[in-house]
ZATOR-346414 format. One record per residue: x, y, z of N, C-alpha, C in turn; chain; residue in one letter. Coordinates in steps of 0.2 Angstrom, whole numbers. Atoms other than C-alpha are relative to their C-alpha. Example, Ala and Ser with C-alpha at 12.3 -4.5 7.8 and 13.67 -1.06 7.14 Angstrom:
// ZATOR-346414
((4 -6 0) (62 -22 39) (4 6 0) A a)
((-4 -6 -1) (68 -5 36) (-4 5 3) A s)
This chain:
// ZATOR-346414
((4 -6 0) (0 0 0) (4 6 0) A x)
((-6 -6 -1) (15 12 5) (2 0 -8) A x)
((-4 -2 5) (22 9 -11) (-4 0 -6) A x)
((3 -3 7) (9 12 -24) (-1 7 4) A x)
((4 -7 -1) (3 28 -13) (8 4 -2) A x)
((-8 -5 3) (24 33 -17) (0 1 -7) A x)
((0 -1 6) (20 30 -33) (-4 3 -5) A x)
((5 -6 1) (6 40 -35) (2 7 3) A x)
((-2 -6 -1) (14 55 -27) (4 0 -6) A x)
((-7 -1 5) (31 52 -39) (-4 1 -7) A x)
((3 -1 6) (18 51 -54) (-4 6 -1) A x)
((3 -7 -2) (10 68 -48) (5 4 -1) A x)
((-6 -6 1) (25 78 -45) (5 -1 -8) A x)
((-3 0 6) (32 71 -62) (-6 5 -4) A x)
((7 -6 4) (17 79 -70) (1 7 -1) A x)
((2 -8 0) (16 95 -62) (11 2 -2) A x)
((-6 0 4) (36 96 -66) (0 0 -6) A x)
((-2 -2 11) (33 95 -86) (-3 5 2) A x)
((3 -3 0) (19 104 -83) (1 8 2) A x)
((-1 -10 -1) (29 120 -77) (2 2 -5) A x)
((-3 -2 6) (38 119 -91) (-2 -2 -7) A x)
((5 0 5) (27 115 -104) (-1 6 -4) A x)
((-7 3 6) (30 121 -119) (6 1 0) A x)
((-7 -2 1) (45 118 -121) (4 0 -7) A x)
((-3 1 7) (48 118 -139) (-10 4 -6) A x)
((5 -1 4) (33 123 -153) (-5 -6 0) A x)
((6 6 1) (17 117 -154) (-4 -1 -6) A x)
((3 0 6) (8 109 -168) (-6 0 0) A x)
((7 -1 2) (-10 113 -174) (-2 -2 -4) A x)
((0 2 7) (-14 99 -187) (-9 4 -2) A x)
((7 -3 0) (-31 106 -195) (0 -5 -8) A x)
((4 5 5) (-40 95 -207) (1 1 -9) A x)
((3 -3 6) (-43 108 -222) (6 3 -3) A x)
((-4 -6 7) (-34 118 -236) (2 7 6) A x)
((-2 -4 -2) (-24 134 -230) (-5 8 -5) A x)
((3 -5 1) (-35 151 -234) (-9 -2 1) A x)
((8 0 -4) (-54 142 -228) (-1 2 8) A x)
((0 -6 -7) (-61 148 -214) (-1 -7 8) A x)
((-3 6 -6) (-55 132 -202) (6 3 0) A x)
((-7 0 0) (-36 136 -208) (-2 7 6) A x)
((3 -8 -3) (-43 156 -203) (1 0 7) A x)
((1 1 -9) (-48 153 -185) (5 -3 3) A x)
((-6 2 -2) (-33 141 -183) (5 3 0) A x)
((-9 -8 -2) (-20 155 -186) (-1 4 2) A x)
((3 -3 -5) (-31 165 -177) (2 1 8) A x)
((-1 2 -3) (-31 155 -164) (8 -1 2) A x)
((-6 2 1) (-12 150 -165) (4 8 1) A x)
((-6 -5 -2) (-5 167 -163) (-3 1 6) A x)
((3 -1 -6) (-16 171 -148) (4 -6 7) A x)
((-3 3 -3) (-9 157 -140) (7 -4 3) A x)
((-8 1 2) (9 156 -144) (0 7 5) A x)
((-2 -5 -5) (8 173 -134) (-1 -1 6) A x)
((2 2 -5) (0 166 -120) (5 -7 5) A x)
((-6 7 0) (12 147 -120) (8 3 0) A x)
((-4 -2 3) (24 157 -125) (7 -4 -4) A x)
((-4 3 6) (32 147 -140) (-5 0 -6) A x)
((3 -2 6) (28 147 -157) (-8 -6 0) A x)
((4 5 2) (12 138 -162) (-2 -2 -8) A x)
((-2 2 5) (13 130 -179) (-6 -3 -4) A x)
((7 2 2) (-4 128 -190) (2 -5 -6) A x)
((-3 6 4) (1 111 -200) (-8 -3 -7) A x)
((5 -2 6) (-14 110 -216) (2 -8 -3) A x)
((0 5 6) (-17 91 -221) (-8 -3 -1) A x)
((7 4 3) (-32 89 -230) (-1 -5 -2) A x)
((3 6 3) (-43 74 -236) (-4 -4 5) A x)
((6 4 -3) (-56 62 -230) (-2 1 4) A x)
((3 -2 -4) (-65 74 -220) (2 -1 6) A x)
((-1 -1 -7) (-54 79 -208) (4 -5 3) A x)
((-4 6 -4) (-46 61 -205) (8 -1 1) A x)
((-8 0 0) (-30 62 -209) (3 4 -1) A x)
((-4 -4 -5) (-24 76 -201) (-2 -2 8) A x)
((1 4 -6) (-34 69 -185) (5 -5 1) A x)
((-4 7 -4) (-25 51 -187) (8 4 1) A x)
((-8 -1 -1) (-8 62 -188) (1 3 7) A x)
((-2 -6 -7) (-12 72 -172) (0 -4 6) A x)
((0 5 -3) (-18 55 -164) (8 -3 2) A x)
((-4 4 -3) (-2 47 -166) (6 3 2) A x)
((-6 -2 -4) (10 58 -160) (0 0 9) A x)
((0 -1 -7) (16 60 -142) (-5 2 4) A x)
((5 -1 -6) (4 62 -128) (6 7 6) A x)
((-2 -4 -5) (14 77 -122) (0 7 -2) A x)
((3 -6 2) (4 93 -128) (2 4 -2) A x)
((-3 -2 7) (15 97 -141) (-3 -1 -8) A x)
((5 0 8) (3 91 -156) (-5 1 3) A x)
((7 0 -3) (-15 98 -154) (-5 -3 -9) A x)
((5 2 6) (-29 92 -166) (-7 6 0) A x)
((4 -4 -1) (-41 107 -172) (-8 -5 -6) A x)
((9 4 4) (-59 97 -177) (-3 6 -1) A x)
((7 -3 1) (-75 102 -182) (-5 -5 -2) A x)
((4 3 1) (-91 94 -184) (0 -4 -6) A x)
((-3 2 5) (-85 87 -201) (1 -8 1) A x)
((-2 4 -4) (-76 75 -193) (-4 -5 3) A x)
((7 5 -6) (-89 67 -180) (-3 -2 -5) A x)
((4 2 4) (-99 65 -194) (3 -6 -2) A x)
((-4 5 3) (-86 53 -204) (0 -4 6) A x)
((-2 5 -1) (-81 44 -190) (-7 -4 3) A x)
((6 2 -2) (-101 41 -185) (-1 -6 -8) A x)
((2 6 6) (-101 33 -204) (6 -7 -2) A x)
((-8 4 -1) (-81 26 -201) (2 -3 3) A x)
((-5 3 -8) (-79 17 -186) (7 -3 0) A x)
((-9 5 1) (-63 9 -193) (6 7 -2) A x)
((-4 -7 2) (-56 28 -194) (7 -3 6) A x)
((-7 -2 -4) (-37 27 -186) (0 3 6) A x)
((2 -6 -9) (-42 42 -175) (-7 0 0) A x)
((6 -2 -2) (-58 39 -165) (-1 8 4) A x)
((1 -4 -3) (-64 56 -159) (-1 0 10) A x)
((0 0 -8) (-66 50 -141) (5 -3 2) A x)
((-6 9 -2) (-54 33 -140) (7 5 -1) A x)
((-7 -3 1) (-40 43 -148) (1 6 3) A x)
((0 -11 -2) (-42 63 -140) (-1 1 4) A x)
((4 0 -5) (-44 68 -124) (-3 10 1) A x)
((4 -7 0) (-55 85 -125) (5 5 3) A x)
((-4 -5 -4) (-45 101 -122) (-2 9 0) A x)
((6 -9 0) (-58 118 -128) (-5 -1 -4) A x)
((6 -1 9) (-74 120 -139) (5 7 0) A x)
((-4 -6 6) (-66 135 -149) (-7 4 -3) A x)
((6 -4 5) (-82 141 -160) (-5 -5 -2) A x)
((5 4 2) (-96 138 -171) (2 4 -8) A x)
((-1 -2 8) (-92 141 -191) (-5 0 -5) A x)
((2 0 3) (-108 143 -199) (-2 -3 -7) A x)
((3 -1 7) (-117 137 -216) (-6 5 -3) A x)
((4 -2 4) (-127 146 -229) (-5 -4 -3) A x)
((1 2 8) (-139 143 -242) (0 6 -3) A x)
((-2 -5 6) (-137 152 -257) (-2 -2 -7) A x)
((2 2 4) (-146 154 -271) (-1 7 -6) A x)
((-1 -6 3) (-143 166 -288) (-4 5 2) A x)
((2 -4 -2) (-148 182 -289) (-7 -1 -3) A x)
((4 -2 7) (-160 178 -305) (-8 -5 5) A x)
((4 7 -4) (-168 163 -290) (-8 5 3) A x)
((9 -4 1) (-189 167 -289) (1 0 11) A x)
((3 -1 -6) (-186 166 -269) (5 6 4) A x)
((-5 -4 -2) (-177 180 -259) (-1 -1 9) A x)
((-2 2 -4) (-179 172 -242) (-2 -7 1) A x)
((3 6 0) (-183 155 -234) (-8 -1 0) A x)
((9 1 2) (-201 157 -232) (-2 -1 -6) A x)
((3 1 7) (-202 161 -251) (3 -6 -4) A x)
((-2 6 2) (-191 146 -254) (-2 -6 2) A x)
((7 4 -3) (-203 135 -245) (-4 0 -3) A x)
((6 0 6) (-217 140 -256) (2 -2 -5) A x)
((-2 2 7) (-206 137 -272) (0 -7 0) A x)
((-2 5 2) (-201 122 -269) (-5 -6 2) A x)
((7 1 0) (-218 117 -260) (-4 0 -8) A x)
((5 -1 8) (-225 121 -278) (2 -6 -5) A x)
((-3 3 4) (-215 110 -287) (4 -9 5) A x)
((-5 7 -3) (-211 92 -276) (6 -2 -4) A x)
((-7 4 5) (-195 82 -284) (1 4 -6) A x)
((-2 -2 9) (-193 96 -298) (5 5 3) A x)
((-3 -3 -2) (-180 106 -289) (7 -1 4) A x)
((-9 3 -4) (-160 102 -282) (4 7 4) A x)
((-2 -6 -5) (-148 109 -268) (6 -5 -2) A x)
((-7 4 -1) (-130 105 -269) (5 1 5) A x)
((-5 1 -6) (-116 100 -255) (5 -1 -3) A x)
((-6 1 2) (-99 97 -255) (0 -8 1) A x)
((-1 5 -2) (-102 78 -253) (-5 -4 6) A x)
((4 5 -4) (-114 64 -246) (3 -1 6) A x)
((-4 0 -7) (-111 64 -228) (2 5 2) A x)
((-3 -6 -1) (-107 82 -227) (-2 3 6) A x)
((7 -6 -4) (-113 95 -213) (-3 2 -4) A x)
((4 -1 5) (-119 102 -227) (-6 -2 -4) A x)
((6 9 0) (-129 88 -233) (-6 -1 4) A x)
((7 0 -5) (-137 84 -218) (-4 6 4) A x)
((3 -3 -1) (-140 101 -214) (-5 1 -4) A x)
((4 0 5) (-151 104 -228) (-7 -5 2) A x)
((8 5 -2) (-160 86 -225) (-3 2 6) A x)
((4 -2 -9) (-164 92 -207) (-3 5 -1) A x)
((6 -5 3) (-171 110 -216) (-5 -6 -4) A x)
((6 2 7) (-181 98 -231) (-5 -5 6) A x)
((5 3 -4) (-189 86 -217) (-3 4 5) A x)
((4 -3 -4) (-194 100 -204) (-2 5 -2) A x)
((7 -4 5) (-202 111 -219) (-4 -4 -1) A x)
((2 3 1) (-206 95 -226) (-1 0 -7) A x)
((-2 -3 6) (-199 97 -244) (1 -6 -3) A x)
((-2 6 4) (-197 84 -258) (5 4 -6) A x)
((-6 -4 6) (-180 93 -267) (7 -7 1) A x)
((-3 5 1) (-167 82 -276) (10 4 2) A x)
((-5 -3 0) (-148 83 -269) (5 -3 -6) A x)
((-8 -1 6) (-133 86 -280) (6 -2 4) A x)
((-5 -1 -2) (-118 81 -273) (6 1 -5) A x)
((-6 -2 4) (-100 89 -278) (6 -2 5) A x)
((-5 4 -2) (-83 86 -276) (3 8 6) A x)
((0 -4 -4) (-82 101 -262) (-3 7 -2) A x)
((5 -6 0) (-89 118 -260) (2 3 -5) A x)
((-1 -5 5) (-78 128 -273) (-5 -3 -7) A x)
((4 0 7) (-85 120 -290) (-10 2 1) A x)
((8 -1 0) (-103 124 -283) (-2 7 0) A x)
((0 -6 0) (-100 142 -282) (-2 2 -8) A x)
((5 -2 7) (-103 144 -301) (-3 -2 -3) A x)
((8 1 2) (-117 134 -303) (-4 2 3) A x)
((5 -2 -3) (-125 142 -292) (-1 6 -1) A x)
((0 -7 3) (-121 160 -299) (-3 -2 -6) A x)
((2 1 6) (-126 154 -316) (-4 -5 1) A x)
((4 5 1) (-140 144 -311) (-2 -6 -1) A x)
((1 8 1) (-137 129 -315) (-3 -4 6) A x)
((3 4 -6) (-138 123 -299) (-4 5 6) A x)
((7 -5 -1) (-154 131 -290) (1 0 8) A x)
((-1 -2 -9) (-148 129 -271) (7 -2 1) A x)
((-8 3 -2) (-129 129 -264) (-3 0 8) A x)
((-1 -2 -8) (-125 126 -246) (8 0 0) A x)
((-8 -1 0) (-108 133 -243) (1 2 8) A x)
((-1 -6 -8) (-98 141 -227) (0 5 -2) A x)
((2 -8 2) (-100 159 -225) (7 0 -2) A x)
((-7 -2 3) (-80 161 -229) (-1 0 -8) A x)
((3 -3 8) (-85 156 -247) (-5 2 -4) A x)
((5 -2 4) (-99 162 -249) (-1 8 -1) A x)
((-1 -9 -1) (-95 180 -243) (2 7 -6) A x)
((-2 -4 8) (-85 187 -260) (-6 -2 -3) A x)
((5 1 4) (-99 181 -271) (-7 4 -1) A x)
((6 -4 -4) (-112 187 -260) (-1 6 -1) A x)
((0 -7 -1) (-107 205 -257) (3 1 -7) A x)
((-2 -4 8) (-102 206 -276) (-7 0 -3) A x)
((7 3 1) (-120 201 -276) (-2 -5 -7) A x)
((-1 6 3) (-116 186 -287) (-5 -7 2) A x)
((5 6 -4) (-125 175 -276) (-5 2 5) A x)
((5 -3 -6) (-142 179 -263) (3 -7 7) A x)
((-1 5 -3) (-139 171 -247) (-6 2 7) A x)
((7 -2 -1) (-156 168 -241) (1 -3 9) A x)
((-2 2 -6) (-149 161 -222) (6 -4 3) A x)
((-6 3 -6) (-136 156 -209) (-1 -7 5) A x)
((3 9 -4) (-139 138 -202) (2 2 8) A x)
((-1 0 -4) (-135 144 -187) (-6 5 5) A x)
((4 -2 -4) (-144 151 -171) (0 10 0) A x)
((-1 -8 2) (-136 170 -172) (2 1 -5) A x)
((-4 -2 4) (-131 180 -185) (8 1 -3) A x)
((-7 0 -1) (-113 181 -191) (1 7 0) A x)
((-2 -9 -1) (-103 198 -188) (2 3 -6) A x)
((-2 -3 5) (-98 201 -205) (-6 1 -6) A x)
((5 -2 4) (-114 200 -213) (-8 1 5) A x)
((5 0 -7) (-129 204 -198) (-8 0 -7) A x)
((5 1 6) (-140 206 -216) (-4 -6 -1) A x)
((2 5 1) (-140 188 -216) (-5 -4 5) A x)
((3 3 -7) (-155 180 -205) (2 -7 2) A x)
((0 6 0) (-154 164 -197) (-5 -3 -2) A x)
((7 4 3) (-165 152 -205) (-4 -3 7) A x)
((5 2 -6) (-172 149 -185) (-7 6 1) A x)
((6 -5 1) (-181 165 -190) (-8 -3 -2) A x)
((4 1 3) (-191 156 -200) (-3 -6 1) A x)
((2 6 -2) (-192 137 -194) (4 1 9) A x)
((-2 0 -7) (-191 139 -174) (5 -4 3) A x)
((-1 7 -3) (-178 129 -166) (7 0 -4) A x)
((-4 2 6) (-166 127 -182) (6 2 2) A x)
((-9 -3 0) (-146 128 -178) (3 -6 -2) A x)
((-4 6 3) (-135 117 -189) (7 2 1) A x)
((-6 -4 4) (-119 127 -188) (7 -4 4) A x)
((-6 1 -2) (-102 117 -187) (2 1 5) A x)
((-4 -1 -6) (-93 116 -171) (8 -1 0) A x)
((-9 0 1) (-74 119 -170) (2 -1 8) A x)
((-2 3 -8) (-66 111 -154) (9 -1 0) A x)
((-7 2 -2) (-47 108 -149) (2 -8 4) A x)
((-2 8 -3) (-42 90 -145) (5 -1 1) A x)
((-7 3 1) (-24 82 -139) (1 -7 -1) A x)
((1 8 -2) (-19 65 -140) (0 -5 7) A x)
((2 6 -6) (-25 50 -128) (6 0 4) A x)
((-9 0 -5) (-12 51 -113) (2 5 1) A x)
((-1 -6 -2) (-12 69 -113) (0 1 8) A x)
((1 -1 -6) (-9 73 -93) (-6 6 -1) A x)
((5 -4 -2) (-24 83 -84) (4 7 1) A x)
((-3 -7 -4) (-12 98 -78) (1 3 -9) A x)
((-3 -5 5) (-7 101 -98) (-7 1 -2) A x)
((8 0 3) (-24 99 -104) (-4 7 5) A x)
((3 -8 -6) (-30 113 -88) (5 6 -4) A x)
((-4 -3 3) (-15 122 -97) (-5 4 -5) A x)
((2 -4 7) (-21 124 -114) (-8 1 0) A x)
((7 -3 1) (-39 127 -111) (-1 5 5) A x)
((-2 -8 -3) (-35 142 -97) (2 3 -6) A x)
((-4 -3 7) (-24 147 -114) (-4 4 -4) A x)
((7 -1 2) (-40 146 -123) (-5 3 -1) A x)
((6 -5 -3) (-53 154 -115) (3 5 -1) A x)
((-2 -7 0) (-41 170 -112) (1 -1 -7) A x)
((-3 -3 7) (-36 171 -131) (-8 -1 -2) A x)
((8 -4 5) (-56 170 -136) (-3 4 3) A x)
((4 -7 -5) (-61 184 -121) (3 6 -5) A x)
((-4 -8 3) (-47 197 -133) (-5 2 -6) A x)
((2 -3 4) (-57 207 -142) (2 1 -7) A x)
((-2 -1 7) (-47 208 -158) (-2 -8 -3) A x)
((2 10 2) (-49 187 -158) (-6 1 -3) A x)
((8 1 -1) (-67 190 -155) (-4 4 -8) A x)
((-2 -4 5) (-65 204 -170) (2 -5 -8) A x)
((-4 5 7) (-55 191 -183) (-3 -5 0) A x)
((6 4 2) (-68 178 -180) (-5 1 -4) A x)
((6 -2 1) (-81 187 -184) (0 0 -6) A x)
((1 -1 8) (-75 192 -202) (4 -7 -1) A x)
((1 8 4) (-72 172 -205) (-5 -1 0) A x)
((6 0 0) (-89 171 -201) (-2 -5 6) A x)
((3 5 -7) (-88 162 -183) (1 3 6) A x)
((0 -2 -8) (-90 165 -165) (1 -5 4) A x)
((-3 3 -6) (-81 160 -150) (-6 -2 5) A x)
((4 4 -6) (-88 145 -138) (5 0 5) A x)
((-3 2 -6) (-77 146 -123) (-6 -6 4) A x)
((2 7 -4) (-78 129 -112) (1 -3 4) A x)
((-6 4 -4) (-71 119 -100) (2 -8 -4) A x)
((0 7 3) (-65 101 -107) (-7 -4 2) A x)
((6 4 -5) (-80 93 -97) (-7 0 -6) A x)
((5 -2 3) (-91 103 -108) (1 -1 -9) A x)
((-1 1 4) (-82 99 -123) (-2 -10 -1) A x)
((2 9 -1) (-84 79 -119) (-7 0 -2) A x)
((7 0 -1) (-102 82 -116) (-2 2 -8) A x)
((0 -2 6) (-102 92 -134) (2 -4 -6) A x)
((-3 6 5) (-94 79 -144) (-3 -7 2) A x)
((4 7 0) (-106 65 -138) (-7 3 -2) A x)
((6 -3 2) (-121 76 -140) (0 0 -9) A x)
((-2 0 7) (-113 78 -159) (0 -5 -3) A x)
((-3 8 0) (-109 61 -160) (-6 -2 -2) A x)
((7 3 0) (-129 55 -157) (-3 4 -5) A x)
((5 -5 5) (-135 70 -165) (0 -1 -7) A x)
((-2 0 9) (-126 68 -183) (-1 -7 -4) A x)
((0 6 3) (-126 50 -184) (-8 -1 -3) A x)
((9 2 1) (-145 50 -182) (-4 4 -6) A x)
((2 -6 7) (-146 65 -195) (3 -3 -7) A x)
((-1 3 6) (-137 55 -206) (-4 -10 -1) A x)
((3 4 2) (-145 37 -203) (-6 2 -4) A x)
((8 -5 4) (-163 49 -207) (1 0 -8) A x)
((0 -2 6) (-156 53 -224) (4 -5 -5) A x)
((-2 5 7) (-149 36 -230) (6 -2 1) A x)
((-9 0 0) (-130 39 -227) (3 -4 3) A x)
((-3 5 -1) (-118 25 -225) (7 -1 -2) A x)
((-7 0 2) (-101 21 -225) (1 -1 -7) A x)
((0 7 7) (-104 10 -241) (-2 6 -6) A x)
């Protein structure tokens, strides 16, 4: 008994000992997506905010492909000692709810370290389009069951099943288009080809304000800061908020005191007003959290997404 309770002191003071000196070298920030959308954004956002707080560099590392997985399995299989972090988003949870053979499990492989935001989707629809908000795009499409299309960046998408979650709780018969991500759908949808996008506000925002495309609502519950013109679509269906979640994970084995580290870190870099500022023209707003509330966050997602995609058909296969 004496010599496990030794060992559980010596295993504590070794902790809180890295943990003074933590970091001690640069940290990475794998992020899932391309560098210039508005994940990379809040990433390098976040990442200077934080490096002035850690005080070491913090280093935003951009490996795209199969929704987010692999830059997760990369951020998974590094050291558990709070030098690689993993910047998610609701993308991800979705995949691994239709993946379970993904490399990196969102829970098994990560242990919770901040919710970070919320990154919003659009619809969007030309300027030449017969509806100019969602009520009258309700009635359009109401008029016409199965003669009208929306397009996503991909089956299984947030995007996607946002959409399915608007068409079942209007209660719409409209056909999807899937594409091979959001940029080719930007101009089909200026030139009408294709009659409904869902995109993120980052790409939808040039086109918008050149008024190349109408952007008839924000899937989210508030307005974004850089467009307050745009309504949320709960304006019009009570209740409605689909808007992406952006979270900070470490790998599995990360100690408790580093993990308390970087999300004190956290919270103060999204209370600064210029953060809260350069969010806003990405088109997202800061969640401060405790990890607690993050775990709780990413099982509520978990059930949520999976069940929004079992609704609409979607399968690994």
């Amino acid at each position: 008994m004496r010599a496990a309770a030794l060992a559980v002191v010596l295993a504590l003071a070794a902790a809180a000992g890295h943990a003074q000196t933590y970091p001690s070298r640069a940290v990475r920030i794998f992020v899932g997506y391309p560098a210039g959308g508005g994940m990379d954004g809040v990433a390098r956002v976040l990442a200077d905010k934080l490096a002035v707080d850690l005080g070491q560099p913090m280093v935003v590392e951009n490996r795209a492909g199969a929704s987010a997985s692999i830059a997760a399995a990369a951020a998974a299989s590094a050291a558990p000692d709070g030098h690689t972090l993993y910047l998610g988003e609701t993308g991800y949870l979705i995949f691994s709810t239709l993946s379970p053979a993904l490399p990196a499990d969102p829970v098994r492989s990560f242990v919770p370290v901040a919710p970070v935001g919320v990154l919003p989707l659009v619809f969007v629809v030309s300027p030449g389009f017969p509806a100019k908000n969602v009520a009258e795009l309700i009635t359009v499409l109401k008029a016409s069951p199965g003669k009208h299309s929306y397009g996503s960046p991909g089956v299984g998408t947030v995007h996607h099943l946002a959409f399915e979650q608007f068409r079942r709780a209007a209660g719409l018969d409209v056909v999807h288009i899937p594409y091979k991500g959001g940029g080719p759908m930007v101009p089909d949808v200026m030139s009408g080809r294709l009659e409904i996008g869902v995109l993120s506000t980052t790409l939808a925002a040039g086109p918008a304000k050149a008024d190349k495309l109408r952007v008839l609502a924000v899937t989210s519950a508030q307005r974004v800061g850089f467009a307050p013109e745009w309504p949320p679509l709960g304006e019009t269906l009570a209740g409605f908020d689909a808007a992406p979640s952006i979270f900070l994970l470490a790998p599995a084995g990360t100690s408790a005191v580093i993990v308390a580290r970087l999300n004190d870190a956290t919270r103060k870099a999204l209370a600064l007003p210029d953060l809260q500022q350069a969010f806003s023209n990405q088109g997202a707003s800061p969640t401060p959290g405790s990890p607690e509330a993050l775990r709780a966050q990413i099982d509520s997602e978990l059930k949520r997404w999976g069940a929004a995609a079992k609704a609409a058909g979607v399968s690994a296969n």
